[in-house]
Structure formats: structure tokens, C-alpha cells
GUNU-547662 format. One record per residue (C-alpha): residue number from 0; residue in three letters; x, y, z. Coordinates in steps of 0.1 Angstrom, whole numbers, plus 5000, padded with zeros to 4 digits. Example, Ala and Ser with C-alpha at 12.3 -4.5 7.8 and 13.67 -1.06 7.14 Angstrom:
+-----+-----+------+------+------+
!   n ! res !   xx !   yy !   zz !
+-----+-----+------+------+------+
!   0 ! ALA ! 5123 ! 4955 ! 5078 !
!   1 ! SER ! 5137 ! 4989 ! 5071 !
+-----+-----+------+------+------+
END
This chain:
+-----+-----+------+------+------+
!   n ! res !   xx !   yy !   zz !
+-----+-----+------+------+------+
!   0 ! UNK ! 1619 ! 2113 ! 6062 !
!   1 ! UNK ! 1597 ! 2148 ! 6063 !
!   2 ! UNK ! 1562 ! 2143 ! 6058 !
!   3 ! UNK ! 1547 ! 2155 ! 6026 !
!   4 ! UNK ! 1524 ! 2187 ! 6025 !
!   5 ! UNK ! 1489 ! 2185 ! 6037 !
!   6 ! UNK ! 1464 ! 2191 ! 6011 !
!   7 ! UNK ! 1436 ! 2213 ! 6018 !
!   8 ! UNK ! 1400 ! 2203 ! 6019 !
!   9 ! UNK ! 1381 ! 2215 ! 5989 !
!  10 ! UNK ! 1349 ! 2219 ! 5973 !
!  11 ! UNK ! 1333 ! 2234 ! 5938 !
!  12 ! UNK ! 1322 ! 2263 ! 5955 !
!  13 ! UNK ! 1362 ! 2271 ! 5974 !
!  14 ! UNK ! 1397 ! 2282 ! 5955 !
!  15 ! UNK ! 1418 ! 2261 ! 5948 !
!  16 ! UNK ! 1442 ! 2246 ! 5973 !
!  17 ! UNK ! 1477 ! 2259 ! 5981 !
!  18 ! UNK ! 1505 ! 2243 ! 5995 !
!  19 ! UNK ! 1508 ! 2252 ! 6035 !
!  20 ! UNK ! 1529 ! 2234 ! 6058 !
!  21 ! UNK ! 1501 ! 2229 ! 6087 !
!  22 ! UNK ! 1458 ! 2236 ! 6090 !
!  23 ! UNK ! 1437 ! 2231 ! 6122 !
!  24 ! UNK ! 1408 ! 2210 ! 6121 !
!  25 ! UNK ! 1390 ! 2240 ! 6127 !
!  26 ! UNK ! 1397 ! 2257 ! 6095 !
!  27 ! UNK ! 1391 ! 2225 ! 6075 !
!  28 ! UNK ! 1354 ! 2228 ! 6092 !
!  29 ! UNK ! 1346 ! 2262 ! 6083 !
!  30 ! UNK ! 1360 ! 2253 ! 6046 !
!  31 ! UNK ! 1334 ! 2226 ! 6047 !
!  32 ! UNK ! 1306 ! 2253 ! 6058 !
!  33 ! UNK ! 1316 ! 2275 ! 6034 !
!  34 ! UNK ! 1311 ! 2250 ! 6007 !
!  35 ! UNK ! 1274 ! 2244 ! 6017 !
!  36 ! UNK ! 1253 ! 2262 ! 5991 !
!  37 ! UNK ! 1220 ! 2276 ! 6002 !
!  38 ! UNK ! 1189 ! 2268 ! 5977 !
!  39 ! UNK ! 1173 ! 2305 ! 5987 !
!  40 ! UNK ! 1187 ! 2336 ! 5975 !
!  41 ! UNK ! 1199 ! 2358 ! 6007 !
!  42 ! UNK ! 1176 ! 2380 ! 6020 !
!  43 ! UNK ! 1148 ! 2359 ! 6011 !
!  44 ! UNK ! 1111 ! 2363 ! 6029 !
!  45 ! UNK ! 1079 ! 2356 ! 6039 !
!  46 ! UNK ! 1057 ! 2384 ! 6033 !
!  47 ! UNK ! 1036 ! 2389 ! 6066 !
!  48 ! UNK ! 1006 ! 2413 ! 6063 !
!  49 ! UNK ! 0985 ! 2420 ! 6092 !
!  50 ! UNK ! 0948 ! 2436 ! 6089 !
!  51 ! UNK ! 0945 ! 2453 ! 6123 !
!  52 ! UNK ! 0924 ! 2479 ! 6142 !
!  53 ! UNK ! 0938 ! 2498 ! 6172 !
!  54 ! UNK ! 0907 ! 2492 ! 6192 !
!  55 ! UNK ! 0903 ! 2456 ! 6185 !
!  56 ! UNK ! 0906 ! 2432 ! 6213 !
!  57 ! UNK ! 0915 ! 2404 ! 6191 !
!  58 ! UNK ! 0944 ! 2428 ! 6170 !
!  59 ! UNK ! 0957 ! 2439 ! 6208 !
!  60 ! UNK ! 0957 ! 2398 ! 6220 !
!  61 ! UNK ! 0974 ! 2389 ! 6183 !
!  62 ! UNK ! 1001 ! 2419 ! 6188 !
!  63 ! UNK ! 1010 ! 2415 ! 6221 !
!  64 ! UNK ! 1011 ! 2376 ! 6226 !
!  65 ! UNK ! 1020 ! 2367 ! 6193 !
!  66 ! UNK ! 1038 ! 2390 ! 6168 !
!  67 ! UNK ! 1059 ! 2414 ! 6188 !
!  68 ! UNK ! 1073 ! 2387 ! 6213 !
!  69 ! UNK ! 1080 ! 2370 ! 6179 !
!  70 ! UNK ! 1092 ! 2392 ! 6157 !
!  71 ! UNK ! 1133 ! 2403 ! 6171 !
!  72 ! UNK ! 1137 ! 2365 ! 6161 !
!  73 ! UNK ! 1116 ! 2362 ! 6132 !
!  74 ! UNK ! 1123 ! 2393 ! 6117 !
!  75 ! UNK ! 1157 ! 2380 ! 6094 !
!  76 ! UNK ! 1128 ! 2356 ! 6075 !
!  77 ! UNK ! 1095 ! 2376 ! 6074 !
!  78 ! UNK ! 1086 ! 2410 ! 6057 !
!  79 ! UNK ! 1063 ! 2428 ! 6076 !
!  80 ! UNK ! 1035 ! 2449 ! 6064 !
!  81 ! UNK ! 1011 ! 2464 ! 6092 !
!  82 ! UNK ! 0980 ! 2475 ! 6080 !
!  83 ! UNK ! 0957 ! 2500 ! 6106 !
!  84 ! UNK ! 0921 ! 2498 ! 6091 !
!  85 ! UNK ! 0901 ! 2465 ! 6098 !
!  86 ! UNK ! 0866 ! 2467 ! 6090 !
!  87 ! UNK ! 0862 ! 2507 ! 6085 !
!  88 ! UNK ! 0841 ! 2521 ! 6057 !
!  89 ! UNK ! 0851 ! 2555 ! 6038 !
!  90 ! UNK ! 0831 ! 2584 ! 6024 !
!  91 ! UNK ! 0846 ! 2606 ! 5997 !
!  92 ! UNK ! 0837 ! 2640 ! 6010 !
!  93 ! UNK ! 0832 ! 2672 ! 5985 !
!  94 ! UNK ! 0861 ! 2687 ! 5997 !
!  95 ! UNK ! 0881 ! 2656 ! 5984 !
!  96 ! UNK ! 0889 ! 2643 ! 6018 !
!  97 ! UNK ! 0873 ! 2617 ! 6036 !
!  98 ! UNK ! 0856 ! 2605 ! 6063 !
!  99 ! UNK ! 0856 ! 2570 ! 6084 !
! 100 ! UNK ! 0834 ! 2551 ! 6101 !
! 101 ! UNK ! 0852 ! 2525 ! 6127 !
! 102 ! UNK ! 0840 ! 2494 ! 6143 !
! 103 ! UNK ! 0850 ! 2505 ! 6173 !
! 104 ! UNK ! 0838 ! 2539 ! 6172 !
! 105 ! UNK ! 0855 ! 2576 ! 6169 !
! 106 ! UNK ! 0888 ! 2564 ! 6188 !
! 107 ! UNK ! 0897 ! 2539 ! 6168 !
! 108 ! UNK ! 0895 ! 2558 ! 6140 !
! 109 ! UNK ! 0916 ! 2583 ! 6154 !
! 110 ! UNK ! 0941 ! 2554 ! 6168 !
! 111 ! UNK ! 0941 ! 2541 ! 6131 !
! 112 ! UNK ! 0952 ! 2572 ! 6119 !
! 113 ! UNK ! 0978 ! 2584 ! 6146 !
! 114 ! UNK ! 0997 ! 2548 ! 6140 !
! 115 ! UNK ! 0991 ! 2552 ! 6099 !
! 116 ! UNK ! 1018 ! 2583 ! 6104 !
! 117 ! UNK ! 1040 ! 2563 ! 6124 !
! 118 ! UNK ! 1044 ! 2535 ! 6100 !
! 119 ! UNK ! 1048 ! 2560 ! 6072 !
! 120 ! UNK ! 1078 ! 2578 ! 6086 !
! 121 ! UNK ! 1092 ! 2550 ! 6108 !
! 122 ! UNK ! 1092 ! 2521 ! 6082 !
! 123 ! UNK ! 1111 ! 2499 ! 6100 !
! 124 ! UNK ! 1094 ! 2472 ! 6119 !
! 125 ! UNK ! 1115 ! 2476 ! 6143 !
! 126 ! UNK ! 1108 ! 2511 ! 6151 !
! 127 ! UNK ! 1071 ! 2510 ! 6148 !
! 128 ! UNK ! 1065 ! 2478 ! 6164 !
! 129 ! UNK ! 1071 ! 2482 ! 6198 !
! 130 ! UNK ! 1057 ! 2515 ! 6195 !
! 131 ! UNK ! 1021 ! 2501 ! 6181 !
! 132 ! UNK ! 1026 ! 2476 ! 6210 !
! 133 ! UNK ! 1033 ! 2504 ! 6235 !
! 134 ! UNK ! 1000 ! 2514 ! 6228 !
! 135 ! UNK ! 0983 ! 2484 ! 6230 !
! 136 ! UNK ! 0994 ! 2478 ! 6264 !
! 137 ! UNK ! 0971 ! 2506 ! 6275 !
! 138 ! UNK ! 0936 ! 2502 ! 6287 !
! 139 ! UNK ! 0929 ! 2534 ! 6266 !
! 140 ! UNK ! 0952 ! 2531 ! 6237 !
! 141 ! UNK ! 0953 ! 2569 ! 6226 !
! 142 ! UNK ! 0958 ! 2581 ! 6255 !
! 143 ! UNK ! 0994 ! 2561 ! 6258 !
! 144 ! UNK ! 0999 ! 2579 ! 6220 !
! 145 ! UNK ! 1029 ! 2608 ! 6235 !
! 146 ! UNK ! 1043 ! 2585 ! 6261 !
! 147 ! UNK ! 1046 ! 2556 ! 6238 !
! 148 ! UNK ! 1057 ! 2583 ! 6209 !
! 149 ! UNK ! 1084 ! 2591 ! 6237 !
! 150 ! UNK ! 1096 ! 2561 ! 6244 !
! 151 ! UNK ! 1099 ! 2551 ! 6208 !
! 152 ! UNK ! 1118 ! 2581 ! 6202 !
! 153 ! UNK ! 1098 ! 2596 ! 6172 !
! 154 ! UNK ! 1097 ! 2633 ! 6160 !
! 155 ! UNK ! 1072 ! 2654 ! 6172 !
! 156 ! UNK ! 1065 ! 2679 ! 6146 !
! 157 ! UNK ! 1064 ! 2655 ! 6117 !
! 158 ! UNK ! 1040 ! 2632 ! 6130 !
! 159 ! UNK ! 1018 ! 2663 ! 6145 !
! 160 ! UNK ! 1014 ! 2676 ! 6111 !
! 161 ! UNK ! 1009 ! 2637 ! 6096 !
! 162 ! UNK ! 0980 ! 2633 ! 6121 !
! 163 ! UNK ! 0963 ! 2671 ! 6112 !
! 164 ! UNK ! 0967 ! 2674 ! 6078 !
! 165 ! UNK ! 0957 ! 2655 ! 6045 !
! 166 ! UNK ! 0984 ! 2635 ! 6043 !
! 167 ! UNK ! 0974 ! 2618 ! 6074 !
! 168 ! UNK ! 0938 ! 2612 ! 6058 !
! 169 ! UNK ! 0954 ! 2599 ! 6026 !
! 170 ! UNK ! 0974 ! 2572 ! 6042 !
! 171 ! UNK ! 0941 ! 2560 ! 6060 !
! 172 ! UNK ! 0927 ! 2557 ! 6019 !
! 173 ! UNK ! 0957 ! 2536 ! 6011 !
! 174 ! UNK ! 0955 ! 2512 ! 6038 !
! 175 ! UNK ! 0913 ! 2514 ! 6033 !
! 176 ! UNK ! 0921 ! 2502 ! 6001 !
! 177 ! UNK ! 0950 ! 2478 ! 6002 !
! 178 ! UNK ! 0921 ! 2456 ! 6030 !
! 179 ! UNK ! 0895 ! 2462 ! 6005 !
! 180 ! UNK ! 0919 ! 2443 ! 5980 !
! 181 ! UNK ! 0921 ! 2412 ! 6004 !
! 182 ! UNK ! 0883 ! 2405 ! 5995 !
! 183 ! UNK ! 0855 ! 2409 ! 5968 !
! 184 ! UNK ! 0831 ! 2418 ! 5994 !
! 185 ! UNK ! 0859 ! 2448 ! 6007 !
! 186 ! UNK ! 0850 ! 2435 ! 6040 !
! 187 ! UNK ! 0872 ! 2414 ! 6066 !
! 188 ! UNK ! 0856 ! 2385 ! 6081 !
! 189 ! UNK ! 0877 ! 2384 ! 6109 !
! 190 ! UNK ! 0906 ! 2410 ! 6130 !
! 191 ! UNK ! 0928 ! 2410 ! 6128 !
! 192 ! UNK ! 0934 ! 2394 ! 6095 !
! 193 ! UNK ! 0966 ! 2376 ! 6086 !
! 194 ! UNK ! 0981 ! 2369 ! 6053 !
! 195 ! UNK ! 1013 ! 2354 ! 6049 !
! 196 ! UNK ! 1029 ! 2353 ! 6008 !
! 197 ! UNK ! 0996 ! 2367 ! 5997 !
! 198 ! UNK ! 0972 ! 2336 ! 6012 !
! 199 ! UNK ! 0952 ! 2337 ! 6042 !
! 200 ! UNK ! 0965 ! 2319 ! 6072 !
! 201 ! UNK ! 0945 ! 2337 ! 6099 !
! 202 ! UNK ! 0937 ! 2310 ! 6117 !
! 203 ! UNK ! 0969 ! 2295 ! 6121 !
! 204 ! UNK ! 0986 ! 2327 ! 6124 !
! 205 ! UNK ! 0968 ! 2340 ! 6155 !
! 206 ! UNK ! 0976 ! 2312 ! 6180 !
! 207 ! UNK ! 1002 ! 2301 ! 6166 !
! 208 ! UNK ! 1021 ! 2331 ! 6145 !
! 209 ! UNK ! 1059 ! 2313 ! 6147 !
! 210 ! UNK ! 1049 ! 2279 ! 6137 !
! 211 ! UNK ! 1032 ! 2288 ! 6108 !
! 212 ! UNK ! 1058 ! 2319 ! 6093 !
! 213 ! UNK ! 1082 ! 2286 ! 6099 !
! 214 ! UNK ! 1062 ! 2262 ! 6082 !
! 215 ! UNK ! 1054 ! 2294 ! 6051 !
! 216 ! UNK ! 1092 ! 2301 ! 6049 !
! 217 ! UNK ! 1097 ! 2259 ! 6045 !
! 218 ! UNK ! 1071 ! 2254 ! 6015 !
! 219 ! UNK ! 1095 ! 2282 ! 5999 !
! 220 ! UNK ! 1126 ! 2262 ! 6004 !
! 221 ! UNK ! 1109 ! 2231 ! 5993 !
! 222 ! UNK ! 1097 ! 2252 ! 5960 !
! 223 ! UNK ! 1137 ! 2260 ! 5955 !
! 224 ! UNK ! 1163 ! 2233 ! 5969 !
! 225 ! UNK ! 1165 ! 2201 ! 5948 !
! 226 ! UNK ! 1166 ! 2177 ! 5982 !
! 227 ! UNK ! 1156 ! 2170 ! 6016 !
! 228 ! UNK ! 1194 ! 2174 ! 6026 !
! 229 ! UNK ! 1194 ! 2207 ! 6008 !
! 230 ! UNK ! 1165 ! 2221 ! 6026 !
! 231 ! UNK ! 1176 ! 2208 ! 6061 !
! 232 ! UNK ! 1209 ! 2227 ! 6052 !
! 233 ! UNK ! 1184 ! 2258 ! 6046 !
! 234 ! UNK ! 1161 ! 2261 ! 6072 !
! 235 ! UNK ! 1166 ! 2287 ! 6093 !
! 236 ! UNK ! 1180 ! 2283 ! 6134 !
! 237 ! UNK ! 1148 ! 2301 ! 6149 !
! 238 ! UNK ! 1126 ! 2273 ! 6130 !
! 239 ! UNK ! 1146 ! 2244 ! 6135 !
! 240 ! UNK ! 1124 ! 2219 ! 6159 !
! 241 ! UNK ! 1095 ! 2233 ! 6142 !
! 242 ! UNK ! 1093 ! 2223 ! 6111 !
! 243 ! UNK ! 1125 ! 2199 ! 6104 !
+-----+-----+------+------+------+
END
């Protein structure tokens, strides 16, 4: 006698089953990983902002050791928001400019600025990473601006005109007062200064940047998924070992 039809596997979240004369195992599995339903909407992430000067030792160790040998894994969970200031001071001028003073003198102001452009016109981390990191690299951080500009492959003209004109000097007043939001005093205690979903994690952060956007992004999943099994399901490959 001829063997009945075989049914397909189904779940709540799959169509309903047709007859079919034959399925490989393999399809039933990806039916079954279809049918797992994530407790975080896609896209989801953790909001990484990062307080930096471009003459700080301790922003150059942070970049370079920590967030851009992190990020090309990291970057599907986090939202990244670099932020060239630290602790400058600003001086509304008469002429409705205005004027900075560094902690690490004239160049880093300058370095502040020239990597304010390129974050403004090259949004994506991805771009303006590497770039930033480019010129960290150097013993003289400016100086490595046009080859690192080069390498990145940005415009000239538009950031030549960024880093001259007002709008240059008015990105520098957005960032000087998007640090002076992180504290009442408008001054940083440390830099660079880390924040991760609007709370200070500096000082896990700076040794230890992927553990701790893993362990942010897991608090989240534990806010939204109803069970352990549901956030196991969630969490994503780069932080699994980490924070299981």
C-alpha cells in the first residue's frame, strides 16, 4: 500500500500546511527557525556615545584598542554617536562666532574641529571611523589629517570649506553643548567619556567596550522577552559566550 502524504511541520507564526509528496529534513529545520519569534523589534540598539578629544591619550588608547577593532562586529547592535569636544570651554565672540579653549592646547582644538566636519558629512560610522582612527595612529594627529582624508576617500572641497567657515565653528557649539548636557557641572570628569542608552558606563566601557555593549544590549532583551528561553533565542552571535 502507498504511504500517506507527509504533513508539514507548522507553527503560529508559518502558513498553513499543503499537501507535498516529499520534504528534506533540512527544510523542516529552517520552518522551525522561521517560527522562532524575536522579543526585540529589528533594528534594535544600544545607543553608544563617546565624549572624546583628538589629542587625548586616553580617547587615542579607547579608539584604537577598543571601539574600532570592535565596532565591524558590533555595529548591527550599537548606534554610534562620536562626540569631538571633551573638556573644552567656549566664548561667544561679538561677531557671533566663537572661540575654544582645549585641554590640550591649539591642536586639539583644531583636530576637534577638522573631525567635527567629517562626522557631519560622513555620518556613517563606518566612514568616519576608521578615518578618526587613521588619525589617531599618528604621533601628530593633524598632520595625518590629508592622508587619512585620502585614504578614507572623502571630498576635498566640502570639508575645506566645513573646516574655514562658520559652519565648521557651529558644529564645535553643538557638540560643546551636547557634553555640557552629560553633566550639571558642563564639565567631564574623565576622557574620554562613555555612555551607553543614556547612563554612564565609562569605566567598564574603556577596558572592556564589547563586554559591556553585550551585557547593555542584554538588560534590553530582558526588559522585552517574556523568558529566559526567549532571550537566549535573542541574543545576538557576536555576544554569545559573553553574556549567555
Amino acid at each position: 500500500a502507498g504511504a500517506g502524504p507527509l504533513q508539514i511541520f507548522h507553527c503560529a507564526c508559518c502558513r498553513s500546511p499543503t499537501k507535498t509528496s516529499m520534504l528534506p529534513v533540512i527544510l523542516i529545520g529552517i520552518l522551525a527557525l522561521l517560527c522562532v519569534q524575536a522579543c526585540v523589534e529589528p533594528g534594535t540598539k544600544v545607543l553608544v556615545e563617546v565624549f572624546y578629544e583628538s589629542y587625548c591619550p586616553d580617547s587615542k588608547r579607547f579608539v584604537l584598542e577598543q571601539l574600532n577593532s570592535t565596532y565591524p562586529e558590533l555595529s548591527s547592535i550599537i548606534e554610534l554617536d562620536l562626540v569631538p569636544y571633551g573638556k573644552a570651554s567656549r566664548t561667544l565672540l561679538p561677531n557671533g562666532w566663537s572661540a575654544f579653549e582645549c585641554q590640550h592646547g591649539e591642536q586639539e582644538c583644531y583636530g576637534n574641529l577638522l573631525q567635527s566636519c567629517a562626522i557631519h558629512f560622513y555620518p556613517d560610522p563606518k566612514r568616519h571611523l576608521p578615518f578618526i582612527a587613521c588619525m589617531f595612529n599618528s604621533r601628530s594627529p593633524n598632520s595625518a589629517y590629508l592622508p587619512c582624508r585620502r585614504s578614507a576617500g572623502f571630498e576635498d572641497d566640502v570639508l575645506d570649506q566645513c573646516n574655514r567657515g562658520k559652519q565648521g565653528n557651529d558644529l564645535q557649539v553643538q557638540y560643546a553643548k551636547q557634553t555640557e548636557s552629560v553633566n550639571s557641572r558642563k564639565r567631564l570628569e574623565f576622557v574620554p567619556w562613555i555612555r551607553l542608552n543614556k547612563h554612564d558606563r565609562m569605566y567598564e566601557a574603556f577596558t572592556e567596550f564589547k563586554m559591556t555593549v553585550c551585557k547593555e544590549y542584554r538588560k534590553m532583551l530582558q526588559a522585552a522577552c517574556d523568558s529566559e528561553s526567549s532571550i537566549q533565542q535573542s541574543i545576538p552571535s557576536v555576544c554569545r559566550g559573553l553574556v549567555n
